[in-house]
C-alpha positions as CSV (number, residue, x, y, z in Angstrom):
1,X,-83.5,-152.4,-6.9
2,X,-81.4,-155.5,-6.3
3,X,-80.5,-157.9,-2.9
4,X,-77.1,-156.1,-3.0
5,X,-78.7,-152.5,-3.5
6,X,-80.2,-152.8,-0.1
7,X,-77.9,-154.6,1.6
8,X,-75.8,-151.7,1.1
9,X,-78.6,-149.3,1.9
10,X,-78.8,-151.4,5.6
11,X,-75.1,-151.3,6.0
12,X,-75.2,-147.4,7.0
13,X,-77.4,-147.9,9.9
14,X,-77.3,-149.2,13.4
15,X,-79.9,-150.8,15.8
16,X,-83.4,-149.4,15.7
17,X,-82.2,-147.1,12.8
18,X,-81.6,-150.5,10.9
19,X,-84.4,-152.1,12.0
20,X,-87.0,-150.1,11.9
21,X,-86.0,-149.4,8.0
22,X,-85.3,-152.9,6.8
23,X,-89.1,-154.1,8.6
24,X,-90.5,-150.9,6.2
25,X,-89.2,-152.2,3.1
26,X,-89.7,-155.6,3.3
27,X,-93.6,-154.1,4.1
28,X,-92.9,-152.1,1.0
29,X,-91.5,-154.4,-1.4
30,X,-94.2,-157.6,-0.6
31,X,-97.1,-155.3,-0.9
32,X,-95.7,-154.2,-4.3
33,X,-95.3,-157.8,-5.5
34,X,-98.3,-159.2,-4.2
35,X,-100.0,-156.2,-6.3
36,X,-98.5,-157.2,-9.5
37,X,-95.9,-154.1,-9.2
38,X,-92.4,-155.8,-9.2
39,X,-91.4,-159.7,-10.4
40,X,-88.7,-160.3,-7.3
41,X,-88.3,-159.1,-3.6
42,X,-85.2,-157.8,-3.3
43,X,-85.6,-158.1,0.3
44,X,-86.9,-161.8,0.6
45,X,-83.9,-163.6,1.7
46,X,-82.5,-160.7,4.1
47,X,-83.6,-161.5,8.0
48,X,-84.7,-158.7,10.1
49,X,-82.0,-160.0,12.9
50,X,-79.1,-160.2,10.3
51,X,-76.6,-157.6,10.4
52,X,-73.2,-157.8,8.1
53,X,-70.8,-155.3,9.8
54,X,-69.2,-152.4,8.3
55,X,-65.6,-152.1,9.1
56,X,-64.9,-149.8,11.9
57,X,-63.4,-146.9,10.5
58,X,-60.5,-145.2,13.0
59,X,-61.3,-141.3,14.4
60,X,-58.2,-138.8,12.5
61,X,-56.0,-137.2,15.0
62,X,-58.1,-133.7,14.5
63,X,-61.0,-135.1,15.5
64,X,-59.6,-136.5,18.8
65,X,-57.6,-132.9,19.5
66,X,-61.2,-130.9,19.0
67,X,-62.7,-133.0,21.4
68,X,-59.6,-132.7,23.8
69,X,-59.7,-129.6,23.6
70,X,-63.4,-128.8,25.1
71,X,-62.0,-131.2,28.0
72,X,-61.9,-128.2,30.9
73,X,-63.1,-130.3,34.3
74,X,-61.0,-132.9,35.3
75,X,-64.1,-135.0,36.2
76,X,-64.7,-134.7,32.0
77,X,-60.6,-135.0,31.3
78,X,-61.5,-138.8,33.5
79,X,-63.8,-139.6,31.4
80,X,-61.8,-139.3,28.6
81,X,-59.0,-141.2,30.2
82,X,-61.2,-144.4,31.1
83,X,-63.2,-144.6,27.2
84,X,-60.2,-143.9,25.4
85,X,-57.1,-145.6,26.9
86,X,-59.2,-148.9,28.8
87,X,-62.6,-148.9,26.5
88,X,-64.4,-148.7,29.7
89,X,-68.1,-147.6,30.3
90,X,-67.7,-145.2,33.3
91,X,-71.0,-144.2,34.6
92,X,-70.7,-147.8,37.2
93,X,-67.0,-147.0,38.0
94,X,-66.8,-147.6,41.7
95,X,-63.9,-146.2,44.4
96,X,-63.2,-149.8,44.8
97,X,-62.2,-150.0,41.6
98,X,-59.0,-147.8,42.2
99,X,-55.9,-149.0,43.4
100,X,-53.6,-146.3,43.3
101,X,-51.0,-147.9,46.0
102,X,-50.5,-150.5,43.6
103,X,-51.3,-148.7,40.4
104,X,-54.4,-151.2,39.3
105,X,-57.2,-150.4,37.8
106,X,-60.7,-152.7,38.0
107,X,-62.6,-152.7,35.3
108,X,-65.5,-155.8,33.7
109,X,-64.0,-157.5,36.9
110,X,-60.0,-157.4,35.1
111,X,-57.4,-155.8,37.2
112,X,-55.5,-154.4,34.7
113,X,-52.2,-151.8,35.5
114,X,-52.9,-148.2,36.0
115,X,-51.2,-146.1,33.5
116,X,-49.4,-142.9,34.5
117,X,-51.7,-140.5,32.6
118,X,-55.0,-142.0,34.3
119,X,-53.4,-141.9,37.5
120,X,-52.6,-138.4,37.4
121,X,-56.3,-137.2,36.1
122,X,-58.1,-140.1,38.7
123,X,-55.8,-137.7,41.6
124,X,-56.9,-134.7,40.2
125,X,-60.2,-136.1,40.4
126,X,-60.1,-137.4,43.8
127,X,-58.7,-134.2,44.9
128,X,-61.6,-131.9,43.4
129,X,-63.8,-134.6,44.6
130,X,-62.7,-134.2,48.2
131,X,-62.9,-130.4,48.1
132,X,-66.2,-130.0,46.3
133,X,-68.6,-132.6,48.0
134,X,-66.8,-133.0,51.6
135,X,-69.2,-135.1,53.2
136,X,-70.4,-137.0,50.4
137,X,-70.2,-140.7,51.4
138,X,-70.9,-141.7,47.4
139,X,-69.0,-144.9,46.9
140,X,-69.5,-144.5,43.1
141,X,-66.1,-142.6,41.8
142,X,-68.4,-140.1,39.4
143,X,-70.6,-137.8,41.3
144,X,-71.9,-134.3,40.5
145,X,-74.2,-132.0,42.5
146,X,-77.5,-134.2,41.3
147,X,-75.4,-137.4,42.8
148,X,-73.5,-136.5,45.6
149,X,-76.3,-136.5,47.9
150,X,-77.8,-139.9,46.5
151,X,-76.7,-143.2,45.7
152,X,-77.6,-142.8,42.1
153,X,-75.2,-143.1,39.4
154,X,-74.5,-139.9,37.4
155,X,-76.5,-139.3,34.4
156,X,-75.3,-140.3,30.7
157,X,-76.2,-137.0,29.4
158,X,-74.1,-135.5,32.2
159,X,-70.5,-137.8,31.3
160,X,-71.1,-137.4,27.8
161,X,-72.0,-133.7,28.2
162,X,-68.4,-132.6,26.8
163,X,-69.0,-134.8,23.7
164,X,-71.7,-133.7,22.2
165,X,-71.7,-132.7,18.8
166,X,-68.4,-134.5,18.3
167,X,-67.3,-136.3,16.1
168,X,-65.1,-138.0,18.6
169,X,-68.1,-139.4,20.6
170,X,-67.8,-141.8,24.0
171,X,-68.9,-145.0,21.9
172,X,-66.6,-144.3,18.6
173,X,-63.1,-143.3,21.5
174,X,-64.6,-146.5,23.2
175,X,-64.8,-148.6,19.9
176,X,-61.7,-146.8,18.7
177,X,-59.9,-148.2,21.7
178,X,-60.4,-151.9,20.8
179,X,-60.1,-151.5,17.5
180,X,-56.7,-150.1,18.5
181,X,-55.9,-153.2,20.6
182,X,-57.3,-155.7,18.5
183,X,-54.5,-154.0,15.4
184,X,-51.8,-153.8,17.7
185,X,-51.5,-157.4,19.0
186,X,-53.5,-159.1,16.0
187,X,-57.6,-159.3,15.2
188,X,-58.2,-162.5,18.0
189,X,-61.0,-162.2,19.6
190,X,-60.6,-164.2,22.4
191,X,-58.1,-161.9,23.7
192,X,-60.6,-158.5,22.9
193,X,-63.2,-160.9,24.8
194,X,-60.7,-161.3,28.0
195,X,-59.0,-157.8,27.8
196,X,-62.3,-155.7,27.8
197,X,-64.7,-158.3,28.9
198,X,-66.8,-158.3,25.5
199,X,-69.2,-160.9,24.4
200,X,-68.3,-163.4,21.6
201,X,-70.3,-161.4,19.3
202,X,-69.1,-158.2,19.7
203,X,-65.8,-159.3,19.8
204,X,-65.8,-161.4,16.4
205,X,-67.2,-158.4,15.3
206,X,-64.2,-156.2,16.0
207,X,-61.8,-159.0,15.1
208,X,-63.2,-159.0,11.8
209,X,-62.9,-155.2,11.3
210,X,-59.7,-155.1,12.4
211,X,-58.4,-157.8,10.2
212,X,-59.9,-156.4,7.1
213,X,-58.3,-153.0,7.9
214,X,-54.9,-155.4,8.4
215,X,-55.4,-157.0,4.6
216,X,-56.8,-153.4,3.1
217,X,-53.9,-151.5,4.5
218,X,-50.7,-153.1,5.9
219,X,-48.9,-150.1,6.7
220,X,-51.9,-148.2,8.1
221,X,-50.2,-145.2,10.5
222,X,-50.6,-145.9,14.3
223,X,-54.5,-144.4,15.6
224,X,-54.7,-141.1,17.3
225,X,-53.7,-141.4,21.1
226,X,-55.1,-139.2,23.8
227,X,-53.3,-136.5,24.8
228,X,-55.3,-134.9,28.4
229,X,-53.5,-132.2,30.3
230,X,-53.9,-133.0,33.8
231,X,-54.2,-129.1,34.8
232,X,-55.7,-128.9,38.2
233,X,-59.4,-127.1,38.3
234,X,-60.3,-124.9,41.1
């Protein structure tokens, strides 16, 4: 086994996955040599802390419609709306954050415009919010029966409820989305940074993706878009 055999071993996995795994062989591999087993560690010059991203790969359009599909609340059709069109996390969405007088949406502390498809899922939102939980006086915008009582936020295992088992999960629409941006109006990631208020790291990281996808594949088709039927829910 070479450097290069498990760098691409590392390369499928993600945070503690990776960690945890890369800390075991380089356990592995300098017990073996110090016993005499192997001549080189092929792990020796590969920090625990060092991560060389894979290239975010784009969701197909039929993994997006599944997912769509199961969307039958409009408090789940929202939550599509805010991963997949603004990239935002939406379990600390305030009421505040809505401007729907002047169509603006607040989001990482960016006003950004409110888009005609959000607005009409936030309103069918609002509305089912106003005729489920009355005299809630929540002044976060999610709420379910658990929260409306509170001042909690809602659970992630309640907004991601809809996505499980997936393909199309809330972190790959969310990732998706700036991946989308950062394609559309070139890989710079100062702008991904000031769009959807990402650190420097995170977005080089998706600068860098996107930019390889640009060299690997000029002509790459446009990404699935999201397609949510406003449909009012009793």
């Amino acid at each position: 086994m070479t450097r290069n055999d498990v760098l691409t071993y590392i390369r499928t996995l993600h945070g503690h996955q990776r960690h945890d795994q890369l800390v075991a062989l380089r356990s592995l591999f300098t017990c073996a040599k110090r016993n005499g087993l192997i001549f080189r560690n092929p792990t020796s010059r590969i920090k625990v802390g060092q991560y060389e991203y894979a290239v975010l790969q784009p969701l197909v359009p039929e993994q997006v419609d599944r997912l769509v599909a199961t969307a039958a609340t409009p408090a789940t059709r929202l939550i599509l709306a805010f991963v997949a069109v603004h990239a935002a996390r939406v379990a600390s969405r305030m009421l505040d954050d809505v401007d729907l007088g002047n169509r603006r949406l607040t989001i990482a502390g960016r006003v950004r415009p409110l888009d005609d498809l959000t607005r009409k899922l936030l309103l069918d939102w609002l509305e089912h919010r106003r005729r489920r939980w009355r005299n809630t006086a929540h002044l976060r915008l999610l709420i379910n029966n658990q929260t409306a009582a509170k001042t909690s936020r809602a659970s992630n295992h309640w907004i991601s409820a809809a996505m499980r088992g997936q393909d199309a999960t809330r972190e790959r629409l969310r990732v998706g989305r700036q991946r989308e941006e950062a394609l559309t109006h070139g890989p710079d990631p100062l702008r991904l940074g000031e769009v959807f208020g990402l650190d420097e790291k995170t977005a080089m990281c998706y600068a860098d993706s996107a930019r390889q996808l640009l060299l690997a594949s000029p002509r790459e088709p446009p990404p699935a878009e999201l397609s949510v039927k406003p449909n009012r829910v009793q």
